[in-house]
C-alpha positions as CSV (number, residue, x, y, z in Angstrom):
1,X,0.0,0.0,0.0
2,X,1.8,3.3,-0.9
3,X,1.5,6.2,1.7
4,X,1.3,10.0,1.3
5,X,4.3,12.1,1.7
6,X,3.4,12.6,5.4
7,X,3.6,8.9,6.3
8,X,-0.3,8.9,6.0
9,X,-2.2,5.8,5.0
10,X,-3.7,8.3,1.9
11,X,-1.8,9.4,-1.3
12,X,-0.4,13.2,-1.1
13,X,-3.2,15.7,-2.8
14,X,-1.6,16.9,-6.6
15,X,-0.3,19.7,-6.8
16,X,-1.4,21.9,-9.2
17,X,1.1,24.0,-11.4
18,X,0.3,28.0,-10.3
19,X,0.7,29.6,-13.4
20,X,-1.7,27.2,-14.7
21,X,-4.3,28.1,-12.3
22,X,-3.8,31.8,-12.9
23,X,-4.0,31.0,-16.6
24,X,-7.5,29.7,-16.0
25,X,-9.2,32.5,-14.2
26,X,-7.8,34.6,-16.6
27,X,-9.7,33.2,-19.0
28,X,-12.4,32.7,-17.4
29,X,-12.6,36.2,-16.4
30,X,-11.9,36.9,-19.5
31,X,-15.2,35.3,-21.0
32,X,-17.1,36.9,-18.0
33,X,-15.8,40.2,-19.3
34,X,-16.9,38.7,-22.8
35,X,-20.6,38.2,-21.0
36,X,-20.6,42.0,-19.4
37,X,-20.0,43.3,-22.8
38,X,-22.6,41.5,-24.6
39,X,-25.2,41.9,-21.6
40,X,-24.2,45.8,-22.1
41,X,-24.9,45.7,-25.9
42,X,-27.8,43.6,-25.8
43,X,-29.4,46.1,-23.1
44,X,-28.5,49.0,-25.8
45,X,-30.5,47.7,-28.6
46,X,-33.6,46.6,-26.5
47,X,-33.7,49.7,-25.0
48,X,-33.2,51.5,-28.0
49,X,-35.5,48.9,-30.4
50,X,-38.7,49.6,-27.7
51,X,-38.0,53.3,-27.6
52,X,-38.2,54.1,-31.1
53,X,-41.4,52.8,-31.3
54,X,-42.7,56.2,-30.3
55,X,-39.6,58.0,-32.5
56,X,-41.1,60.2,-35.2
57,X,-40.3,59.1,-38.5
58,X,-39.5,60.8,-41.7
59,X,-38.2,60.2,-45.3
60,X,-34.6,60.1,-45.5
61,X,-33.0,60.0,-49.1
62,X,-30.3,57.2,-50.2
63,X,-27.3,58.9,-51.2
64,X,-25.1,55.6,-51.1
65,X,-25.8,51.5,-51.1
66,X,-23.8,48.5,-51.2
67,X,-25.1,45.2,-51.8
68,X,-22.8,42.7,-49.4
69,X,-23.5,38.8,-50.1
70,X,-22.7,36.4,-47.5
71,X,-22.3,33.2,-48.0
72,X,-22.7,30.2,-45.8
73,X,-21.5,26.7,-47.3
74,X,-23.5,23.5,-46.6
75,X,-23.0,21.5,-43.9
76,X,-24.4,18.1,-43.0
77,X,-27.4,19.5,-41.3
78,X,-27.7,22.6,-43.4
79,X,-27.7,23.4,-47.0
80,X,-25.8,26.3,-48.8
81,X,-27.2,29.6,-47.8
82,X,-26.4,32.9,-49.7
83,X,-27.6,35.8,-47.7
84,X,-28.2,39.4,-48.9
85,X,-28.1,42.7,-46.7
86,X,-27.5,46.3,-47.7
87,X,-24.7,49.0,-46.6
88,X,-27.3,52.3,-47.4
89,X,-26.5,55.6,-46.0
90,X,-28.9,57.7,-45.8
91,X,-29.1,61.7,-45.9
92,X,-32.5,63.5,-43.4
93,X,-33.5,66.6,-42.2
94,X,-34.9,67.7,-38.9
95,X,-36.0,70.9,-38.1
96,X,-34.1,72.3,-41.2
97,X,-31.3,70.4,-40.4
98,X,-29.2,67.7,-42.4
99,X,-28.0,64.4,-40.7
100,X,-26.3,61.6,-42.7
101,X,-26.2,58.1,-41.2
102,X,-25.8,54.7,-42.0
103,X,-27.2,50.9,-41.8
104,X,-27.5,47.6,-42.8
105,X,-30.1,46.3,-43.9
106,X,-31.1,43.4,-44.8
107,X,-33.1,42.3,-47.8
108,X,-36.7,42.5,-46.5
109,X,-36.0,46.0,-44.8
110,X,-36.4,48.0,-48.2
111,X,-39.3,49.7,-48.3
112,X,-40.0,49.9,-52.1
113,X,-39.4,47.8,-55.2
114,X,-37.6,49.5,-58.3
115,X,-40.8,50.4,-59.7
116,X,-41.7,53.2,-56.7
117,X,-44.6,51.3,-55.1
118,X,-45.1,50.4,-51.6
119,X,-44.9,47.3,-51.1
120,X,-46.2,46.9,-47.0
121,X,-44.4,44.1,-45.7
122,X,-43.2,41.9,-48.7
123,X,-40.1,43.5,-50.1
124,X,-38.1,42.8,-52.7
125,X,-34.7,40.8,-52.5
126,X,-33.0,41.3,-55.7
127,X,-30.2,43.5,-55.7
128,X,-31.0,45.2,-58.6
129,X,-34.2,46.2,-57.4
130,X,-32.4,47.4,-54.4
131,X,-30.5,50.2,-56.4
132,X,-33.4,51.6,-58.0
133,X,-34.7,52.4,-54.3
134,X,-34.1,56.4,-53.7
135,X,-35.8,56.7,-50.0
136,X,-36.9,54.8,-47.2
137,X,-38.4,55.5,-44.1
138,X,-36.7,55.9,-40.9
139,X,-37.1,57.0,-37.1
140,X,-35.1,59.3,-35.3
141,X,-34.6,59.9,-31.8
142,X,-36.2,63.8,-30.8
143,X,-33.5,64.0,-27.9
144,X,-30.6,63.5,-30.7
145,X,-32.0,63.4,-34.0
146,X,-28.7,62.4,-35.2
147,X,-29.4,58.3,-33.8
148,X,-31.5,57.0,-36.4
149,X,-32.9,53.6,-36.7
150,X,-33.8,52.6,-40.4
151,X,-35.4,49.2,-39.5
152,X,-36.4,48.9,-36.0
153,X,-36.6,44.9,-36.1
154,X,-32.9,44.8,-36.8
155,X,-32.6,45.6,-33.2
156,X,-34.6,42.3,-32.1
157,X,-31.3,40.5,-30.7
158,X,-30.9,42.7,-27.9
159,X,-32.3,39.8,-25.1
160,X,-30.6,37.0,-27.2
161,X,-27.3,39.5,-26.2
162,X,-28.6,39.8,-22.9
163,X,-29.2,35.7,-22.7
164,X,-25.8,34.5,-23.9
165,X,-24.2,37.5,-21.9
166,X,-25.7,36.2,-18.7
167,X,-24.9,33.0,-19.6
168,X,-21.1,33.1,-20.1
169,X,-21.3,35.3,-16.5
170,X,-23.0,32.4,-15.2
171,X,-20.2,29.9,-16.0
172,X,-17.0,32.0,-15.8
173,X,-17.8,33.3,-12.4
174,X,-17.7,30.2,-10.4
175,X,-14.9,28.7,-12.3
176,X,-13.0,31.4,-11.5
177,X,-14.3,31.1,-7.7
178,X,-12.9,27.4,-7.9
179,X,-9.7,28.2,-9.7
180,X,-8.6,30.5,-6.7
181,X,-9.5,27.9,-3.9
182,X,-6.9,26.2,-5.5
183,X,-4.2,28.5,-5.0
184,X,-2.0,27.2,-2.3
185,X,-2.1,29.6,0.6
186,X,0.5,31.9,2.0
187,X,0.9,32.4,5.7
């Protein structure tokens, strides 16, 4: 029977290497920080996404767009997936004054087909209807008209942010509580 280091009848605890350990709540705290900045954002949006629901809105004129594909290849349990969103900035005046601002947007945001009718909720996802669109509709902030939101459901992640930030708090935290039990103690 082997003993301990002690002469006990029980084998000596491990010893744990201390620059691994430190290593560890580093990281660990370094996803909780990870956690407090998505939790942050994710707060952001939602309050700004159920605030500018009683924004006024106004026309604002496209003075720039970008089509930008992205592409997602197939996988086992998905297939290929090409997805469209637009890079617009957009030039609007309030109270006499000019504000220029950007977004992305994605395909089902534009408000009008090339043709100039409104098309409600069913919007066009061709990119070359997407150029021949010269305004959209946006909402602006009356505090600071120069935060404007061109599609207000774009904002929609913010409690998924607040979700996942939580969640990566909720698991680094207490392995970061663990890893420093394990520091040997001074004294």
């Amino acid at each position: 029977m082997s003993r301990g280091r002690d002469g006990s009848r029980y084998p000596a605890k491990p010893r744990r290497h201390r620059l691994m350990i430190w290593g560890g709540m580093i990281l660990c705290g370094a996803l909780s920080v990870c956690g407090v900045l998505l939790m942050v954002g994710g707060f952001r949006d939602w309050r700004m996404s159920t605030a500018s629901v009683n924004w006024p809105s106004t026309e604002a004129e496209i003075v720039g767009s970008e089509v930008v594909k992205r592409m997602s290849p197939p996988t086992r349990y998905s297939p290929y997936k090409e997805t469209i969103t637009y890079k617009v900035a957009f030039r609007y005046a309030v109270n006499g004054k000019d504000y220029i601002s950007q977004a992305m947007l994605p395909a089902r945001a534009l408000q009008r087909a090339s043709d100039g009718e409104p098309q409600g909720t069913g919007f066009s996802a061709r990119p070359e209807s997407a150029a021949s669109v010269k305004s959209l509709t946006i909402r602006y902030d009356p505090a600071d008209p120069a935060t404007a939101i061109a599609d207000p459901n774009g904002l929609a992640g913010g409690p998924i942010g607040i979700g996942v930030g939580l969640l990566l708090i909720v698991i680094g935290l207490p392995f970061i509580i663990v890893l420093g039990s394990w520091l040997p103690r001074r004294g």
